[in-house]
RODO-2510 file (C-alpha; in nm, 4 decimals, decimal comma):
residues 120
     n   res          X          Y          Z
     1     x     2,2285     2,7663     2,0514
     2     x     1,8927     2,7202     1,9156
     3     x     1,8571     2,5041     1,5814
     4     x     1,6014     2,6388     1,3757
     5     x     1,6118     2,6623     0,9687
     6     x     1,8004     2,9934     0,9947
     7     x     2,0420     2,9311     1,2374
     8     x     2,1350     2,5494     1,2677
     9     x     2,4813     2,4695     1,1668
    10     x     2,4688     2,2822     0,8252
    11     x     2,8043     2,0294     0,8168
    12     x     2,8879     1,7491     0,5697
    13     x     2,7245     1,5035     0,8136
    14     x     2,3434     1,6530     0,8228
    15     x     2,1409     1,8013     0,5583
    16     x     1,7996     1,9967     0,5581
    17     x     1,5157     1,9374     0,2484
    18     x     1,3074     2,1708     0,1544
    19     x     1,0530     2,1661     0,4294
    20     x     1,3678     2,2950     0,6965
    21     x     1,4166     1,9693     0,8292
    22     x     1,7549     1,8506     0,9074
    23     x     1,9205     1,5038     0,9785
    24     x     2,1882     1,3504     1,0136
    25     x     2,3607     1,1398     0,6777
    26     x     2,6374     0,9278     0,8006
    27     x     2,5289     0,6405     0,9399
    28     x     2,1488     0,7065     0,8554
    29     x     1,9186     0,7933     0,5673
    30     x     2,0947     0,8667     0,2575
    31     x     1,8552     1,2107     0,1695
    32     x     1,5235     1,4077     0,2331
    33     x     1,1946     1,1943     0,2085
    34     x     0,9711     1,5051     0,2355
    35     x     0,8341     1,7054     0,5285
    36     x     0,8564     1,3699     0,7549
    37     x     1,1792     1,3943     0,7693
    38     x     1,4318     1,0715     0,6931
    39     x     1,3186     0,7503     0,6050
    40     x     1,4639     0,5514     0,8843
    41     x     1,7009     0,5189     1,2056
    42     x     1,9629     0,3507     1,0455
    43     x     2,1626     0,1245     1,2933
    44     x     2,3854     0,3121     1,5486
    45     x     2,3626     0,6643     1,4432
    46     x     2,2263     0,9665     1,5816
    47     x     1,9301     1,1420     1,3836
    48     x     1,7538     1,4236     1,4552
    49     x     1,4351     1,6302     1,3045
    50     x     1,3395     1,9638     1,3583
    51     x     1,0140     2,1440     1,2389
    52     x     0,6930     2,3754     1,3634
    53     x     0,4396     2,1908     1,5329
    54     x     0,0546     2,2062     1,3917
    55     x    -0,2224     2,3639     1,6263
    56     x    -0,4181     2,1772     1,8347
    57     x    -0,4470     2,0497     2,1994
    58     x    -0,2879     1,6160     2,0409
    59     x    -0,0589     1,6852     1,7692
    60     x     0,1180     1,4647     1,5934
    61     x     0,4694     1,4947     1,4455
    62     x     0,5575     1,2252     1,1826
    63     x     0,9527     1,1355     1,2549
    64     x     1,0186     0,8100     1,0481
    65     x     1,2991     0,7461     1,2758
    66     x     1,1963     0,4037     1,2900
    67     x     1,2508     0,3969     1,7538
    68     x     1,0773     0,5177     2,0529
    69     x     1,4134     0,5925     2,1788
    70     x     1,3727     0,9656     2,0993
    71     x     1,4099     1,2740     2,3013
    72     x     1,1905     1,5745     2,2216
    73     x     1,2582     1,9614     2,3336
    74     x     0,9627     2,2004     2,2270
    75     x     1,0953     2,5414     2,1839
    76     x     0,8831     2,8708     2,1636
    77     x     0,9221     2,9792     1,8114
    78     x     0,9421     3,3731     1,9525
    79     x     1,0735     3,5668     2,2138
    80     x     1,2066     3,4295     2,4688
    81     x     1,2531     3,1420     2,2485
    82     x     1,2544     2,8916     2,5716
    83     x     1,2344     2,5519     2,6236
    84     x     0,7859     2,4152     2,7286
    85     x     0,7178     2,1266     2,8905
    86     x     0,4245     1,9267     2,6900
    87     x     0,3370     1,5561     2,7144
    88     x     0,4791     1,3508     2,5062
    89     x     0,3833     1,0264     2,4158
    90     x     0,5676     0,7904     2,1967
    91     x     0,2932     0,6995     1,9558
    92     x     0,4380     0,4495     1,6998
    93     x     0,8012     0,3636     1,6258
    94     x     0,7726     0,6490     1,3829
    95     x     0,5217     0,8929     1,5644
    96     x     0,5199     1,1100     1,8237
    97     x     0,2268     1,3136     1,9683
    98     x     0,2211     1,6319     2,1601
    99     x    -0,0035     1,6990     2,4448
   100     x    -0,0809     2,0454     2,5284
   101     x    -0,2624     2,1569     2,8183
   102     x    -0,4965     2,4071     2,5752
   103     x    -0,4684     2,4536     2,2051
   104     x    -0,1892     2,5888     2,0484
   105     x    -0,1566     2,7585     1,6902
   106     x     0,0748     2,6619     1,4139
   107     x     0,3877     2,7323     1,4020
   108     x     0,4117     2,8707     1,7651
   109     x     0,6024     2,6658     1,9010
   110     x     0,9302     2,4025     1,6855
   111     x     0,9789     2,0431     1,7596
   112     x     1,4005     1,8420     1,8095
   113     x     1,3269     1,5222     1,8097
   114     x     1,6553     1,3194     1,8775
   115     x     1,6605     0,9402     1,7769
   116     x     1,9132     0,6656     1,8377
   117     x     1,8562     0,3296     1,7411
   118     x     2,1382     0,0839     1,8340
   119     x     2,0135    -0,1609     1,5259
   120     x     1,8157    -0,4611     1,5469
***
């Protein structure tokens, strides 16, 4: 199942703002921060953030998960909607940045980015 705005399932436990990101409540943030997604890990629970990535060849994607213990998937956002490989590179505790091979335009491909941070 592919998670996008349209089709993710929305339960009691996550929530989406306005920008189509969704994350995980229990356990975490307590509600959308903007179009960075939640404000921090929060100890022991799963978060995740989902968006379009920008253009470029380096992009960055703001996470505020507050680890480098994330997992990111890059998805082509149109047929055959598949899964790219792209270097990642754990920027900051809060950033990640996408390396592409040769520039890419916005909103071709969408970013999961899966945090866990045990609490420290």
């Amino acid at each position: 199942m592919s998670l996008s705005p349209e089709t993710a399932p929305v339960r009691p436990a996550y929530a989406r703002d306005a920008s189509g990101f969704y994350y995980r409540l229990s356990g975490g943030p307590t509600g959308p921060t903007g179009p960075t997604g939640p404000a921090s890990g929060g100890g022991g629970s799963n978060n995740i953030v989902i968006g379009n990535v920008g253009a470029g060849t380096q992009v960055p994607i703001t996470h505020n998960l507050g680890t480098r213990d994330v997992a990111v998937q890059i998805v082509r956002n149109s047929a055959p909607y598949d899964t790219v490989n792209v270097g990642v590179e754990r920027t900051s505790l809060n950033v990640v940045t996408l390396q592409f091979t040769n520039p890419v335009a916005a909103n071709e491909y969408r970013y999961i980015i899966l945090g866990y941070e045990v609490g420290t």
